[in-house]
C-alpha positions as CSV (number, residue, x, y, z in Angstrom):
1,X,45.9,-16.3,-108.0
2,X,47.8,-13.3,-106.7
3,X,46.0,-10.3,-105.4
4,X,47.9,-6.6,-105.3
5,X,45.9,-3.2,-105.3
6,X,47.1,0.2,-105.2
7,X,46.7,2.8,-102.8
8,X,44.0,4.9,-101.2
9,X,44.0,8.4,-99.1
10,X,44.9,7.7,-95.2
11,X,42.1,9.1,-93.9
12,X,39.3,8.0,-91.7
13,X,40.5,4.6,-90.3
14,X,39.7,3.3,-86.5
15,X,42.8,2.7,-84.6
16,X,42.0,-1.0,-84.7
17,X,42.9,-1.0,-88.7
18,X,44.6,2.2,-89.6
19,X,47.2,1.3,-92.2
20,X,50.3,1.8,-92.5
21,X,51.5,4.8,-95.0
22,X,52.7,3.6,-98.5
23,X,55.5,2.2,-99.4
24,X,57.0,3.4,-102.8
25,X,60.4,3.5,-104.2
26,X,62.3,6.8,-104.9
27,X,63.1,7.1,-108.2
28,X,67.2,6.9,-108.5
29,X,67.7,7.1,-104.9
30,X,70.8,5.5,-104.1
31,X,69.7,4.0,-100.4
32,X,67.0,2.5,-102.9
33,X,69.0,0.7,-104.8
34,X,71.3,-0.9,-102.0
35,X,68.1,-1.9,-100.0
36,X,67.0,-3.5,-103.4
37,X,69.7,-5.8,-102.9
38,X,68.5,-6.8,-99.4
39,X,65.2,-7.9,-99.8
40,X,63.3,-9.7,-96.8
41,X,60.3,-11.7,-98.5
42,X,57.5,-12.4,-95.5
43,X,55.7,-15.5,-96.5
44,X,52.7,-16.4,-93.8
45,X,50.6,-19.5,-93.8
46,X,47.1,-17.6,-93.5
47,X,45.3,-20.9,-92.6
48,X,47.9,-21.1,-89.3
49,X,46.9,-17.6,-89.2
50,X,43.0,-17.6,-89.3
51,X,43.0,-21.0,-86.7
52,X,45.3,-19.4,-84.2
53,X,43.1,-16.1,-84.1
54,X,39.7,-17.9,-84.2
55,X,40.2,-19.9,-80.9
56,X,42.4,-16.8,-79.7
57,X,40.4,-14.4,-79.9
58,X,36.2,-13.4,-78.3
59,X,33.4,-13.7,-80.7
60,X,33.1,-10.5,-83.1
61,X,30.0,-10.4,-85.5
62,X,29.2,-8.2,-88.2
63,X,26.0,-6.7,-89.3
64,X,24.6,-9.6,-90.9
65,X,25.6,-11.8,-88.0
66,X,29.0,-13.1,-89.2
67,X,31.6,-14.4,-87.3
68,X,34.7,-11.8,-88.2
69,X,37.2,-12.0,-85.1
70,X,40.3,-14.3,-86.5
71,X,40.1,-12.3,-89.7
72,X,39.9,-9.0,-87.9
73,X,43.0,-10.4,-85.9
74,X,44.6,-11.7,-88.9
75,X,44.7,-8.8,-90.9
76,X,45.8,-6.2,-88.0
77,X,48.3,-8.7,-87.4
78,X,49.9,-8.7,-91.6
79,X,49.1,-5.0,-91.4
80,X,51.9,-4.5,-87.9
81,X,54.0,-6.8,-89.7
82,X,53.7,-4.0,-92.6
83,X,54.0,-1.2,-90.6
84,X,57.2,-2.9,-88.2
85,X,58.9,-2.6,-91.9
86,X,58.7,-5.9,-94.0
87,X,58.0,-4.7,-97.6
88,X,57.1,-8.1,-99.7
89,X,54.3,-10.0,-97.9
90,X,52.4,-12.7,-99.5
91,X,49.6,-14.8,-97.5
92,X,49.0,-18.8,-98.7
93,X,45.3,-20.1,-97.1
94,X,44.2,-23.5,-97.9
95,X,40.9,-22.1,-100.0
96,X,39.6,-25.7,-99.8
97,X,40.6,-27.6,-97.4
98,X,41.2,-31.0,-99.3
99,X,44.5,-31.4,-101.9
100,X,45.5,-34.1,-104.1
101,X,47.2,-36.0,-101.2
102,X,44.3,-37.0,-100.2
103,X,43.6,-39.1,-103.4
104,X,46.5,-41.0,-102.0
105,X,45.8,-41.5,-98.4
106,X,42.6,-41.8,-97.4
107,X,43.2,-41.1,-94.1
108,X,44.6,-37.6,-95.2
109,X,43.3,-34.4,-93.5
110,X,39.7,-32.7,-94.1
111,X,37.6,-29.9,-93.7
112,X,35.5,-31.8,-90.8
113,X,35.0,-30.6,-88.0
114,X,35.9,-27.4,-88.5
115,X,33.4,-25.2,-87.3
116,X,31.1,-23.0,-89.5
117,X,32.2,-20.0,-87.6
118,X,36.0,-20.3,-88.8
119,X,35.0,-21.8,-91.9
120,X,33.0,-19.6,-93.5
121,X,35.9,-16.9,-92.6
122,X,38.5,-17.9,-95.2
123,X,37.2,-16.7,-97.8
124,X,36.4,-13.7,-96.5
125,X,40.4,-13.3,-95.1
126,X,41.2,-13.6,-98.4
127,X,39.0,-11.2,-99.9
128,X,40.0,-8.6,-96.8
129,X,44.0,-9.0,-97.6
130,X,43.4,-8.4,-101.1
131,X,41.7,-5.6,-100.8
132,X,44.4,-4.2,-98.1
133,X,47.0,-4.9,-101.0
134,X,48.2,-8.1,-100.1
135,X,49.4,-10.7,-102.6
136,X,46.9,-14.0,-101.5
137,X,47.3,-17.3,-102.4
138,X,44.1,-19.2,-102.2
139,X,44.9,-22.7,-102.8
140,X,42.8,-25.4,-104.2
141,X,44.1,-28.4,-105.6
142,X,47.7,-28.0,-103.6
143,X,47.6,-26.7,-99.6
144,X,48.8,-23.4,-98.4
145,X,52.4,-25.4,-97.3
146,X,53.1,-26.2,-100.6
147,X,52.9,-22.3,-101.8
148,X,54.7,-21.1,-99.2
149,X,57.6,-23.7,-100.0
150,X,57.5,-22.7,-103.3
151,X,57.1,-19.3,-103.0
152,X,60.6,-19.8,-100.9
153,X,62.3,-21.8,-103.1
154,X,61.6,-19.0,-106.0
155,X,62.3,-16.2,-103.9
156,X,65.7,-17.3,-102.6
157,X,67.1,-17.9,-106.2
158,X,66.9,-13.7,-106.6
159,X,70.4,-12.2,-106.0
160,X,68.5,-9.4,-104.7
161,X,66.9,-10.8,-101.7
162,X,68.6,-11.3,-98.0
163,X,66.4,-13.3,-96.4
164,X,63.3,-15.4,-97.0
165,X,61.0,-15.8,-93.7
166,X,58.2,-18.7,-94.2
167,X,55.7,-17.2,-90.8
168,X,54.2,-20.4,-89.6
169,X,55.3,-23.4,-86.4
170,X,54.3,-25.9,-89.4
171,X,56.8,-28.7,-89.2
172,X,56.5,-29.6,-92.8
173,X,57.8,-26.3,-93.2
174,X,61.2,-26.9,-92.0
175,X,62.1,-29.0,-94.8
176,X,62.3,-25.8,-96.7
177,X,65.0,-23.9,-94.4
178,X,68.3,-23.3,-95.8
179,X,71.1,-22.4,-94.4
180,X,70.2,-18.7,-93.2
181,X,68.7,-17.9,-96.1
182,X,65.4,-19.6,-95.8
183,X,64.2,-19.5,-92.3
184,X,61.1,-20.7,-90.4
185,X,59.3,-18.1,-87.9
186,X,57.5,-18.9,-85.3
187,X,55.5,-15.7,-84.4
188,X,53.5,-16.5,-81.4
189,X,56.7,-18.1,-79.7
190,X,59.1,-15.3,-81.6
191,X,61.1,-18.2,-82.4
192,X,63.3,-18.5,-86.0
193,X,64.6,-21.6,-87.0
194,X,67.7,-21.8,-89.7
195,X,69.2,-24.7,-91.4
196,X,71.4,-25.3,-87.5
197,X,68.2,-24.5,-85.6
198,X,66.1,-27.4,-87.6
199,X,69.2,-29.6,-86.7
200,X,69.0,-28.9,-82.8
201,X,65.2,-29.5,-82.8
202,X,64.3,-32.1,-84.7
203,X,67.8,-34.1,-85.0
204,X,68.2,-33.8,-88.5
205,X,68.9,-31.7,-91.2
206,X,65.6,-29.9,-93.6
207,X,66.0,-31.9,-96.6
208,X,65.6,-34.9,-94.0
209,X,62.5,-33.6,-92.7
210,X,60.0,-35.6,-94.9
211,X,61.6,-38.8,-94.3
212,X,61.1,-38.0,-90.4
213,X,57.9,-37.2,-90.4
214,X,56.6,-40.2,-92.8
215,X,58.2,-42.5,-90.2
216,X,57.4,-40.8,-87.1
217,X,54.1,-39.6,-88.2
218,X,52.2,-36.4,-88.3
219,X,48.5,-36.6,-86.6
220,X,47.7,-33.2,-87.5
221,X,47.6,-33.8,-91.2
222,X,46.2,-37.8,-91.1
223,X,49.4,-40.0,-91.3
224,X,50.5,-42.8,-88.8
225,X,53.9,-43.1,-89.7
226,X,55.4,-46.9,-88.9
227,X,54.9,-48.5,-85.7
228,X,57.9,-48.4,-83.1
229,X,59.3,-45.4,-85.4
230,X,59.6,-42.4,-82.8
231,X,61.0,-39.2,-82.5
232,X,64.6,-40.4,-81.4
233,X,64.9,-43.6,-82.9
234,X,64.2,-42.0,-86.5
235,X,66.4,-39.2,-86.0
236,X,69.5,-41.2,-84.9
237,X,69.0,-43.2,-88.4
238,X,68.3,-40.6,-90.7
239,X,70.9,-38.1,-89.0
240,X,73.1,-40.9,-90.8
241,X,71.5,-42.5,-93.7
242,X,69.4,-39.1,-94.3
243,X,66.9,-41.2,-96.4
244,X,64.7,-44.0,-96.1
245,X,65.8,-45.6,-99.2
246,X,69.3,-45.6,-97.8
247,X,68.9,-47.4,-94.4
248,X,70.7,-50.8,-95.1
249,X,67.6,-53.6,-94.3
250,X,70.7,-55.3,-91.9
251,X,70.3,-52.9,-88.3
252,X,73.1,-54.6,-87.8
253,X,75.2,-51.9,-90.1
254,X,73.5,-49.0,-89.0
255,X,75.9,-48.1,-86.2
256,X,73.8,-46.1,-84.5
257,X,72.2,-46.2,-80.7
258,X,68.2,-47.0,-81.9
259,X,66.4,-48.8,-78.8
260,X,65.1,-52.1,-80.8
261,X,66.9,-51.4,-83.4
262,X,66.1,-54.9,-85.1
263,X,62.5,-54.5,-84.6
264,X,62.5,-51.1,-86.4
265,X,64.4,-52.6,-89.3
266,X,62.2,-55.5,-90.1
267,X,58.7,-52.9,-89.6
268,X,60.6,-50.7,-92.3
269,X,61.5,-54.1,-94.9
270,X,57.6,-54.8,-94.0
271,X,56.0,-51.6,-94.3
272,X,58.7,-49.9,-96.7
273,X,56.1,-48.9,-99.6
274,X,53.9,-47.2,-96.8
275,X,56.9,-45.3,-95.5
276,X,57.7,-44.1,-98.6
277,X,54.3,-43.0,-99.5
278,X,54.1,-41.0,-96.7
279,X,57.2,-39.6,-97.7
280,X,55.4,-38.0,-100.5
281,X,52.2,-36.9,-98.4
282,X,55.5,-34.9,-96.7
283,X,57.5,-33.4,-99.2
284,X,56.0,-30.0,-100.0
285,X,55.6,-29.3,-103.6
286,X,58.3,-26.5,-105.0
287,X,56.9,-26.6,-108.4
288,X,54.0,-24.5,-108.5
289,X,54.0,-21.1,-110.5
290,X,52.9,-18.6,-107.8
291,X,54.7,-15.4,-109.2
292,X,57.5,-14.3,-111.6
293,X,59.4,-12.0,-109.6
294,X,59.5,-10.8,-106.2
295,X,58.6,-7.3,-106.7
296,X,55.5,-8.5,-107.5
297,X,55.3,-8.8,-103.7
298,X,55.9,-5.5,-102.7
299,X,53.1,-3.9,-100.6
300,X,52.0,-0.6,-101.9
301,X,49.2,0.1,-100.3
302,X,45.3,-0.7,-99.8
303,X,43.3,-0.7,-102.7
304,X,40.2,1.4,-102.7
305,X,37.4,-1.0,-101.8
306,X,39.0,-1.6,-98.7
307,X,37.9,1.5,-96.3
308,X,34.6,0.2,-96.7
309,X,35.8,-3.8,-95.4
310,X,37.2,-2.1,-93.2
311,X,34.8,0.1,-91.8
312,X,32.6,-3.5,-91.6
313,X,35.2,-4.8,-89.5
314,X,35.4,-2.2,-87.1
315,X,31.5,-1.9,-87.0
316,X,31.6,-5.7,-85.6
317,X,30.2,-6.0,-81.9
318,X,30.6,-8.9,-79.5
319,X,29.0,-12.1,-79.8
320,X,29.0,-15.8,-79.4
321,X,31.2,-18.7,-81.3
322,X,29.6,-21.9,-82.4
323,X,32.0,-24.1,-81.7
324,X,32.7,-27.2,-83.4
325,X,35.2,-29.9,-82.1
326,X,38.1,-28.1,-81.5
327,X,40.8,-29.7,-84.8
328,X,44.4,-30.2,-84.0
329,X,46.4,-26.3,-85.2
330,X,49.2,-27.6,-87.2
């Protein structure tokens, strides 16, 4: 599902879009090769993205009356991360909203009530990117989380790159940091969170993370969690046991300072099987084939059909949004 297009002259572009120049590799140039061996992969959660913009940003409309404002904002937004110097990007968007999680919770997140107006822009976010050269995920059957964690997970296992940067304040997504290798990045806050950062906010370490949220619960995406369970009291077990399956049914041996520790144990010996399914509506997929190497997210340039996109872009005059009820922004 990848999307990458070759270059175009530099010519004729509104300050709003101009592009950055392109980025191609000396041939046997020595700085090359050592910055080869540094590689900062940019992964950005395009769905984070297009919300944050949409409700961000006054109405734009194009000719034929389309809402085009978080897309506008999204892609002049990749395109400054571009031209501030990162090299491989690659944009995930949930393409449809639903995944197969929720075939196992019914209660799982939708497309409703999102309005038309931000809607009916994904597609067209996806079609703008690619056409600025952009590798783009459009995801069906898995959500945009799952490709950026494995898009991080397959990155950081090149010798050649640095640093993996996963752009999004998604929760979920801190499951994937590591160390300083794989880092979460809050933009809007400017805010990066490595493996000691997830520590210090949430109280225990990534690979902890889905247990903490199936307990504690995660609104945004449909999921309860089990009652009592909060932020501290799940944190102070699993900074311990790490995983639900290891939390001794006795709260008598967990040795930790849990207000109503007994009632927490005997909701988890009750509600067990439900903690552990939401577990796995938590844990981010890592096995999804996205790309086979990361040069294959190198930008090089917009491809030729985008002057004209962007030319539609810039052409968009000021309007009005039809709101729907406003959804909770993971």
């Amino acid at each position: 599902m990848t999307a990458q297009h070759r270059g175009a002259a530099n010519h004729g572009r509104s300050r709003l879009l101009r592009r950055p120049a392109r980025l191609d590799r000396a041939a046997g140039d020595p700085l090359m090769w050592v910055l080869e061996r540094a590689l900062e992969i940019h992964l950005i959660d395009g769905t984070y993205e297009l919300f944050r913009h949409y409700y961000a940003l006054p109405s734009a409309r194009d000719r034929d009356g389309r809402e085009v404002a978080a897309v506008r904002g999204v892609l002049g937004s990749v395109l400054g991360m571009i031209r501030g110097g990162a090299t491989h990007v690659a944009v995930a968007t949930d393409h449809i909203i639903e995944s197969f999680r929720n075939g196992l919770w019914p209660g799982y997140k939708t497309g409703e009530g999102i309005a038309p107006d931000l809607w009916n822009q994904f597609e067209l976010l996806e079609e703008v990117l690619a056409a600025a050269g952009v590798v783009v995920w459009p995801m069906v059957e898995f959500e945009a989380d799952d490709a950026l964690a494995a898009a991080a997970a397959h990155a950081a296992r090149d010798v050649r790159v640095e640093q993996v940067i996963v752009c999004t304040p998604d929760k979920d997504l801190a499951q994937c940091v590591r160390g300083t290798r794989i880092v979460q990045l809050d933009r809007r806050r400017r805010v990066t969170l490595d493996e000691a950062g997830v520590v210090g906010k949430f109280g225990v370490a990534p690979e902890s993370i889905p247990d903490y949220l199936a307990l504690v619960g995660d609104a945004a995406d449909g999921y309860p969690g089990l009652p009592g369970w909060g932020a501290k009291s799940s944190a102070a077990v699993l900074a311990k046991f790490v995983h639900i399956e290891s939390i001794p049914a006795d709260w008598r041996e967990w040795g930790v300072n849990a207000t109503g520790a007994g009632a927490l144990a005997h909701t988890l010996a009750n509600q067990r099987d439900l903690a552990l399914l939401f577990r796995t509506l938590a844990t981010l997929r890592t096995d999804i084939a996205l790309f086979d190497d990361v040069d294959e997210l190198r930008w090089h340039g917009p491809g030729p059909g985008f002057d004209a996109l962007g030319a539609r872009l810039d052409a968009a005059v000021a309007g009005t949004k039809k709101h729907a009820s406003r959804p909770q922004v993971r």
